[in-house]
TORTORFI-32236 format. One record per residue: residue in three letters; x, y, z of N, C-alpha, C in turn. Coordinates in Angstrom, 1 decimal. Layout:
// TORTORFI-32236
<r><aa>ALA</aa><n_x>X</n_x><n_y>Y</n_y><n_z>Z</n_z><ca_x>X</ca_x><ca_y>Y</ca_y><ca_z>Z</ca_z><c_x>X</c_x><c_y>Y</c_y><c_z>Z</c_z></r>
...
//
This chain:
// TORTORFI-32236
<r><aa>UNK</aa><n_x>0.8</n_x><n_y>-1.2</n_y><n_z>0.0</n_z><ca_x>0.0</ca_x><ca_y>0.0</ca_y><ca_z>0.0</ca_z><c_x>0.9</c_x><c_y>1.2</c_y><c_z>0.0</c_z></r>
<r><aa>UNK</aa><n_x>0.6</n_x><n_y>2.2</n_y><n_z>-0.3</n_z><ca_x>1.4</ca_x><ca_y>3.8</ca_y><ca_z>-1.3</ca_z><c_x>0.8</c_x><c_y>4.3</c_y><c_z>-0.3</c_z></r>
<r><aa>UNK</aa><n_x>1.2</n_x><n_y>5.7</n_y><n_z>0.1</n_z><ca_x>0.9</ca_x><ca_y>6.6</ca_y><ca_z>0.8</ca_z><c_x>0.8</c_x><c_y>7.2</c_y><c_z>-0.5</c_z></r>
<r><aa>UNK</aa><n_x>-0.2</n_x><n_y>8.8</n_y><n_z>-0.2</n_z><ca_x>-0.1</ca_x><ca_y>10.2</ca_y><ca_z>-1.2</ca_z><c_x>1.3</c_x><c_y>10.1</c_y><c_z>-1.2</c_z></r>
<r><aa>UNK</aa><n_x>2.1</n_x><n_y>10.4</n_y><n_z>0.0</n_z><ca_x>2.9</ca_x><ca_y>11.7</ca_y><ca_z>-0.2</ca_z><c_x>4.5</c_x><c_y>10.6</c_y><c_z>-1.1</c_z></r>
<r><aa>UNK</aa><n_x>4.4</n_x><n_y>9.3</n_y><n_z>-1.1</n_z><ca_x>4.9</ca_x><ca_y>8.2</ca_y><ca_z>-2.1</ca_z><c_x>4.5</c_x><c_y>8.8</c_y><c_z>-2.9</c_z></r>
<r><aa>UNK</aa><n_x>3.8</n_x><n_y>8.5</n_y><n_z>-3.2</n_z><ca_x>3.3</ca_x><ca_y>8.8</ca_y><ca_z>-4.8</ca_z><c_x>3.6</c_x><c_y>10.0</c_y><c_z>-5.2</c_z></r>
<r><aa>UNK</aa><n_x>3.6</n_x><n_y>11.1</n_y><n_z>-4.5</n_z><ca_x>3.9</ca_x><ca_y>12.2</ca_y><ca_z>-5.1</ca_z><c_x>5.7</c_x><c_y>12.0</c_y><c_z>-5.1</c_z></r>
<r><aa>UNK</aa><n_x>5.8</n_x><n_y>11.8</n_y><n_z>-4.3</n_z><ca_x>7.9</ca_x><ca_y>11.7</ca_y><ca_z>-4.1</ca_z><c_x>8.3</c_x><c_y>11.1</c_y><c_z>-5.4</c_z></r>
<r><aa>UNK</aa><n_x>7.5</n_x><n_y>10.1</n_y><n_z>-5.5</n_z><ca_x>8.0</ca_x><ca_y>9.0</ca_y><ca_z>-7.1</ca_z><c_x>7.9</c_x><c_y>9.7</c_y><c_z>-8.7</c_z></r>
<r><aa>UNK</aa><n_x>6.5</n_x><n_y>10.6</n_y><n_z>-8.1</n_z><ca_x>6.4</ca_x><ca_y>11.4</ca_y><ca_z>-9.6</ca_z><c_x>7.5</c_x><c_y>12.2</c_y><c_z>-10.0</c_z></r>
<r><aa>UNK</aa><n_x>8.2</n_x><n_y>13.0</n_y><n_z>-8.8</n_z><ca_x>8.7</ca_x><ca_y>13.9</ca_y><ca_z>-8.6</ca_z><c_x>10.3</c_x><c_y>13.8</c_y><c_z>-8.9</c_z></r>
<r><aa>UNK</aa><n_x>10.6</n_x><n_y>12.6</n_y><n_z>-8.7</n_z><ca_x>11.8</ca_x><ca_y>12.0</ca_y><ca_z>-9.2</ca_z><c_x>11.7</c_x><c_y>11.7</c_y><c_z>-10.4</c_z></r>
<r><aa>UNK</aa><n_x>10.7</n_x><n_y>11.4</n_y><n_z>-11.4</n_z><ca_x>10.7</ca_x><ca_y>10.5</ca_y><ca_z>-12.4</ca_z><c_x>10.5</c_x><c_y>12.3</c_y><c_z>-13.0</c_z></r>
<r><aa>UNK</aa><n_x>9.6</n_x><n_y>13.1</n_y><n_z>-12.9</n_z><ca_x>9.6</ca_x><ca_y>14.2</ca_y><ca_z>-13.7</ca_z><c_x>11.5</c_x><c_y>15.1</c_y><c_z>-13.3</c_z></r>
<r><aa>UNK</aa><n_x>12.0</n_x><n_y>14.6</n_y><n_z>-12.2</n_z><ca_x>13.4</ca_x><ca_y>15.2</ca_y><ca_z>-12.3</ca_z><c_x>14.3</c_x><c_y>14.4</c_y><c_z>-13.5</c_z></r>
<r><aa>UNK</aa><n_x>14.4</n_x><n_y>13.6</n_y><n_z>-13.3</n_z><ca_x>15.0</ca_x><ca_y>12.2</ca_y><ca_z>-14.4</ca_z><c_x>14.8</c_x><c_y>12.5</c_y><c_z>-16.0</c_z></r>
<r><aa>UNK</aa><n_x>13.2</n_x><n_y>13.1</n_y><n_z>-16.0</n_z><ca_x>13.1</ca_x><ca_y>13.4</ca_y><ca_z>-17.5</ca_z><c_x>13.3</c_x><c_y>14.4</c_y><c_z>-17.9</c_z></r>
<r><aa>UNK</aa><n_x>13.6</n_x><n_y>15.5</n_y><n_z>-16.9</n_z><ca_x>13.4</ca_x><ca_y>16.8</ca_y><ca_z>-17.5</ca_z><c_x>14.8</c_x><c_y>17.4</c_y><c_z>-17.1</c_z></r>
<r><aa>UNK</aa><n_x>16.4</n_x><n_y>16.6</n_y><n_z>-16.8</n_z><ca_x>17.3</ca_x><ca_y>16.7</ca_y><ca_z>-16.2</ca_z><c_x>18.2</c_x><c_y>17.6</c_y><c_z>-17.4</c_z></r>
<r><aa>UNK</aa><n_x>17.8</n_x><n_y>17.2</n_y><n_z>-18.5</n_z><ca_x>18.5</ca_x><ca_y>17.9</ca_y><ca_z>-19.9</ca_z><c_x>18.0</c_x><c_y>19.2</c_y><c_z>-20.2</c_z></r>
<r><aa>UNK</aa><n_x>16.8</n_x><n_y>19.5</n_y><n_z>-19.6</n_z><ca_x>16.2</ca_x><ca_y>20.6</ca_y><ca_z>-20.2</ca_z><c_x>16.9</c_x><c_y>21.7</c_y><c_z>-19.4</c_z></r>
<r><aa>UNK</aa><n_x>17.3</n_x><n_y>22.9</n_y><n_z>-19.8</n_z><ca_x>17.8</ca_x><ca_y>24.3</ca_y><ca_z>-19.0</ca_z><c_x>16.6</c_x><c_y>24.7</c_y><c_z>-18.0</c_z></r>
<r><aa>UNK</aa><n_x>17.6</n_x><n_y>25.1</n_y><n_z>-16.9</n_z><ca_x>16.9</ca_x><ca_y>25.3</ca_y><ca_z>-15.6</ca_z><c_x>15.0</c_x><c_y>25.9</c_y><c_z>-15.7</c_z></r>
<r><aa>UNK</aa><n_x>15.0</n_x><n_y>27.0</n_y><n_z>-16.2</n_z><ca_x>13.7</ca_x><ca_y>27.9</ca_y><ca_z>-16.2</ca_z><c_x>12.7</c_x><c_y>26.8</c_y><c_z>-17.0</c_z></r>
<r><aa>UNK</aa><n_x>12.8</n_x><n_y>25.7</n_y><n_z>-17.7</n_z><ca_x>11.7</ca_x><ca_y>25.1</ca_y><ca_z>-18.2</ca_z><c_x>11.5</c_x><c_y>24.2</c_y><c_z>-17.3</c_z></r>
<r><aa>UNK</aa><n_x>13.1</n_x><n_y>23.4</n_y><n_z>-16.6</n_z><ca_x>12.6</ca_x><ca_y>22.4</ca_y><ca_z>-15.8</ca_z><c_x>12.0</c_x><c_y>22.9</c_y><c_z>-14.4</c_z></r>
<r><aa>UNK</aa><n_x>12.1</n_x><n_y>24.0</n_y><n_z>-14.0</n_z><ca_x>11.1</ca_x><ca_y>24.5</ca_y><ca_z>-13.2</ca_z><c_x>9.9</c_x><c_y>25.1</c_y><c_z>-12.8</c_z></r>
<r><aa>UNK</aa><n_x>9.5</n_x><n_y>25.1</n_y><n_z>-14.5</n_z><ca_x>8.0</ca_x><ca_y>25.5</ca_y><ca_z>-15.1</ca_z><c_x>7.5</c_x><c_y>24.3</c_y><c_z>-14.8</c_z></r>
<r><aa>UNK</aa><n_x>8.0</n_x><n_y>23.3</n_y><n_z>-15.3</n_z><ca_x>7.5</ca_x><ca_y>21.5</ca_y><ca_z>-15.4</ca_z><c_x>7.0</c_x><c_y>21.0</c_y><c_z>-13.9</c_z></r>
<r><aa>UNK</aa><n_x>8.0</n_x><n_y>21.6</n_y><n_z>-13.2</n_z><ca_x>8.2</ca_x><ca_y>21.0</ca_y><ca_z>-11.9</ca_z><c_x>7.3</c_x><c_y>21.8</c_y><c_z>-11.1</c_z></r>
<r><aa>UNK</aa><n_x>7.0</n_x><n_y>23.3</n_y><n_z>-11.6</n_z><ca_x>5.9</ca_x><ca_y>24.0</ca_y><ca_z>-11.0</ca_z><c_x>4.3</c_x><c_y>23.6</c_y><c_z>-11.3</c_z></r>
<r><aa>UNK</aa><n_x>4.6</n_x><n_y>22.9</n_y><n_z>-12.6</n_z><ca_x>3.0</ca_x><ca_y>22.3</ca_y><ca_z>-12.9</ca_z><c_x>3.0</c_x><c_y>21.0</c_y><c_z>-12.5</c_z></r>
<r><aa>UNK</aa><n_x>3.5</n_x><n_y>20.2</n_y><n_z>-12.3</n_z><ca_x>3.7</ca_x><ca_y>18.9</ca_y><ca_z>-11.6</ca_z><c_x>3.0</c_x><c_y>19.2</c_y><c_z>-9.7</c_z></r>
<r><aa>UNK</aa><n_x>3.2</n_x><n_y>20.6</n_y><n_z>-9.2</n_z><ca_x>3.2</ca_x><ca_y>20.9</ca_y><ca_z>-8.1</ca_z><c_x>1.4</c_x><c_y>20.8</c_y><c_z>-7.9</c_z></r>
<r><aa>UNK</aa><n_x>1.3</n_x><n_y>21.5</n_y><n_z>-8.7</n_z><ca_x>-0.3</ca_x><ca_y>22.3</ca_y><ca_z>-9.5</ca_z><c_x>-1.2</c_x><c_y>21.5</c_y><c_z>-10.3</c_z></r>
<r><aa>UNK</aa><n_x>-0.8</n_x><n_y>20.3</n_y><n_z>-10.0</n_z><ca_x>-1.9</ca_x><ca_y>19.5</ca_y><ca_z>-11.3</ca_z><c_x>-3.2</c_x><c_y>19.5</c_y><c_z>-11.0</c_z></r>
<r><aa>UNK</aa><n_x>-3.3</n_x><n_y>20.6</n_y><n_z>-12.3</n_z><ca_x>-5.0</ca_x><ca_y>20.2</ca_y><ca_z>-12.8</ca_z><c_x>-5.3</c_x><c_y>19.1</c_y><c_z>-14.0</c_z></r>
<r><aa>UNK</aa><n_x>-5.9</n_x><n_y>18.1</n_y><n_z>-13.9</n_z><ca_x>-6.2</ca_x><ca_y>16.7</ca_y><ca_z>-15.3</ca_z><c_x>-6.5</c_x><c_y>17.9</c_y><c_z>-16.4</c_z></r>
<r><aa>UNK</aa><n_x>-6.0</n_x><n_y>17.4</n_y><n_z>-17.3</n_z><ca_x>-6.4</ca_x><ca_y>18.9</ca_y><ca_z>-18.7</ca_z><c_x>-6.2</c_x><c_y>19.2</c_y><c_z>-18.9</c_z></r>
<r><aa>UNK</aa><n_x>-5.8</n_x><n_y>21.0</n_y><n_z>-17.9</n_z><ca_x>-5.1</ca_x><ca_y>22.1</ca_y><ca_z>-18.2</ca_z><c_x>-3.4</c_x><c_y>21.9</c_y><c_z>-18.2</c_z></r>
<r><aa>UNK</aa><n_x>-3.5</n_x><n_y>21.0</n_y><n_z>-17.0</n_z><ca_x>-2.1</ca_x><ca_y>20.6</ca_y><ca_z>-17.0</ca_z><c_x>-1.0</c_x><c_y>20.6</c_y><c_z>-17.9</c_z></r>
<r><aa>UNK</aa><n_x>-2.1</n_x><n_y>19.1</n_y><n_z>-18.4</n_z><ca_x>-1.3</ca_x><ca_y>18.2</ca_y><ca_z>-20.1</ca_z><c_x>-1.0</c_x><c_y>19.5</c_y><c_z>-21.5</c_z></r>
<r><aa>UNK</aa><n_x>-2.0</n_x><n_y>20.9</n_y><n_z>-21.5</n_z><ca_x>-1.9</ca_x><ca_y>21.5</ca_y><ca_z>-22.3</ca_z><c_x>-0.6</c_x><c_y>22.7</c_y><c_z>-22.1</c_z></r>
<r><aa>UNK</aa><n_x>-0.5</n_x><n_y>22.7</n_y><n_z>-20.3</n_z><ca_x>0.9</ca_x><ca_y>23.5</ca_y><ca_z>-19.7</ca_z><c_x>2.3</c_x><c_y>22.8</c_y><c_z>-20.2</c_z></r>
<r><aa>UNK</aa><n_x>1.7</n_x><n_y>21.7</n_y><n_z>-19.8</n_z><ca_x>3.3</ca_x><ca_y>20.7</ca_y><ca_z>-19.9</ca_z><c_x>3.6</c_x><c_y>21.3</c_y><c_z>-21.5</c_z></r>
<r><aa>UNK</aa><n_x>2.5</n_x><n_y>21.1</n_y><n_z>-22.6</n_z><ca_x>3.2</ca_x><ca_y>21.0</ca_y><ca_z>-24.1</ca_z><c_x>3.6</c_x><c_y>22.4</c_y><c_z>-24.6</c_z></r>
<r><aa>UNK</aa><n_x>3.0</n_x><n_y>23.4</n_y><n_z>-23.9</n_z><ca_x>3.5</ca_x><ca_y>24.5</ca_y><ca_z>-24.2</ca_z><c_x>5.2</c_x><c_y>24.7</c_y><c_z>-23.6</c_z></r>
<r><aa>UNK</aa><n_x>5.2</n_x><n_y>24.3</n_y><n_z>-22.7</n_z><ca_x>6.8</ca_x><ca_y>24.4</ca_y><ca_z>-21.7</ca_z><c_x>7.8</c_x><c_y>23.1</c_y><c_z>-22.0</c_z></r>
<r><aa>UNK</aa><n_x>6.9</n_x><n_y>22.2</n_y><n_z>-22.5</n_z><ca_x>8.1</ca_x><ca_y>21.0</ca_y><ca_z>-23.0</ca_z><c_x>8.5</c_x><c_y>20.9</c_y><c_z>-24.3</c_z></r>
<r><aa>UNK</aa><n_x>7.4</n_x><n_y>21.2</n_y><n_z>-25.1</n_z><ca_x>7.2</ca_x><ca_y>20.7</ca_y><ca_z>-26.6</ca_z><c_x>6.2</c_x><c_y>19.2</c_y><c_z>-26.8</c_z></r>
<r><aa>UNK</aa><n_x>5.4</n_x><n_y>18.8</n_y><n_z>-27.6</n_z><ca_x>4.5</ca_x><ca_y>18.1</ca_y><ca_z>-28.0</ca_z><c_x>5.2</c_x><c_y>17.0</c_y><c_z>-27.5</c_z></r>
<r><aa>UNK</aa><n_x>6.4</n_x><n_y>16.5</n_y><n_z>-28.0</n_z><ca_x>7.1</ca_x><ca_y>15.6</ca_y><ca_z>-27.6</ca_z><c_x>7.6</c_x><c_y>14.7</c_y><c_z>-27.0</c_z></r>
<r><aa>UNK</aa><n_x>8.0</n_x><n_y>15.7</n_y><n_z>-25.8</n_z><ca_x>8.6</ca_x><ca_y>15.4</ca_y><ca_z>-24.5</ca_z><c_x>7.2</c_x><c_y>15.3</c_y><c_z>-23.9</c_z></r>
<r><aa>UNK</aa><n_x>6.3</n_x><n_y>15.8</n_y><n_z>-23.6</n_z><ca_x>5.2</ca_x><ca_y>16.3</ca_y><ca_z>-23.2</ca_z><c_x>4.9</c_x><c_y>14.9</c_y><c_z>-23.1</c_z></r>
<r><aa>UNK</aa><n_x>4.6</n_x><n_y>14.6</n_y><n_z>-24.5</n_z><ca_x>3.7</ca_x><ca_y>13.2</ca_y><ca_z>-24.7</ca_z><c_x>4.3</c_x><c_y>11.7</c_y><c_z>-24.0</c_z></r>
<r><aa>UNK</aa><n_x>5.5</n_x><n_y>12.0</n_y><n_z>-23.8</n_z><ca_x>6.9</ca_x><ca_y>10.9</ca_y><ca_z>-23.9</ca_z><c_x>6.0</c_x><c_y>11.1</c_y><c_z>-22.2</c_z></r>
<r><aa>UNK</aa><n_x>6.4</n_x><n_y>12.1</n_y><n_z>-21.3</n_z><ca_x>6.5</ca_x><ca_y>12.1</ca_y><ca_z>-19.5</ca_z><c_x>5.2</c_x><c_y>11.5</c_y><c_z>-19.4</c_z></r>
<r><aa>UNK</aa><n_x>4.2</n_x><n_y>12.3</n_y><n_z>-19.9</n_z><ca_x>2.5</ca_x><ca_y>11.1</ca_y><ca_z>-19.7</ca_z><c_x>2.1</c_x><c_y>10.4</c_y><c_z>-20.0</c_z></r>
<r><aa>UNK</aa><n_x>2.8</n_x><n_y>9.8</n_y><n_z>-21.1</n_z><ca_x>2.4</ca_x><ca_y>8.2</ca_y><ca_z>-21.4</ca_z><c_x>3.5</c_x><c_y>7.6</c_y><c_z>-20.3</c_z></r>
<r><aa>UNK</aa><n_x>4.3</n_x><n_y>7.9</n_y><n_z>-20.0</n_z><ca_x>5.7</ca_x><ca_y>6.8</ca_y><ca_z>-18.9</ca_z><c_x>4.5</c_x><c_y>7.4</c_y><c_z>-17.3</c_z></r>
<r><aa>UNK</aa><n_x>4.7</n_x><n_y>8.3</n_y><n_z>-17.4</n_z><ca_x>3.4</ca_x><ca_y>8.8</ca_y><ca_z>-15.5</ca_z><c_x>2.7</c_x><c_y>7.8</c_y><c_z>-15.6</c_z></r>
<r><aa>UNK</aa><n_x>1.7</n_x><n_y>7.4</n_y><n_z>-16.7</n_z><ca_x>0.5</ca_x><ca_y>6.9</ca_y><ca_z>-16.3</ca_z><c_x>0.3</c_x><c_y>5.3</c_y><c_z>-16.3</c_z></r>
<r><aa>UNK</aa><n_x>1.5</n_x><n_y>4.7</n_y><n_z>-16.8</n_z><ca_x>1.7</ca_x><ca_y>3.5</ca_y><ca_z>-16.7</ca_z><c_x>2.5</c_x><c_y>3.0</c_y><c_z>-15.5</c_z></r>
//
C-alpha cells in the first residue's frame, strides 16, 4: 500500500529524471506544474513548456 505523499515523491523523481537535460527555467515551469496538477489544463501547460514531444513521452511513462 502507497501513501499520497509516495506517490507524489516518485512522480517527482521521475519528472526530475526526464526533464534533467532541459535548462533550468523550463525544468522549473515543469516542476511547478507537476506541483499544480490540474487533469487537462495541466497536459496542455506541460506541451507549451516542454514541446508536444517530450510532453507526450513524460505522460504516457506517468500513467503507466
Amino acid at each position: 500500500m502507497f501513501r499520497p505523499s509516495d506517490l507524489l515523491k516518485r512522480r517527482r523523481r521521475f519528472f526530475e529524471e526526464v526533464t534533467r537535460d532541459l535548462d533550468p527555467g523550463k525544468r522549473e515551469a515543469a516542476m511547478a506544474i507537476l506541483e499544480s496538477w490540474r487533469e487537462g489544463e495541466s497536459d496542455k501547460d506541460l506541451v507549451e513548456v516542454l514541446g508536444e514531444e517530450l510532453a507526450k513521452k513524460l505522460l504516457r511513462k506517468e500513467k503507466t
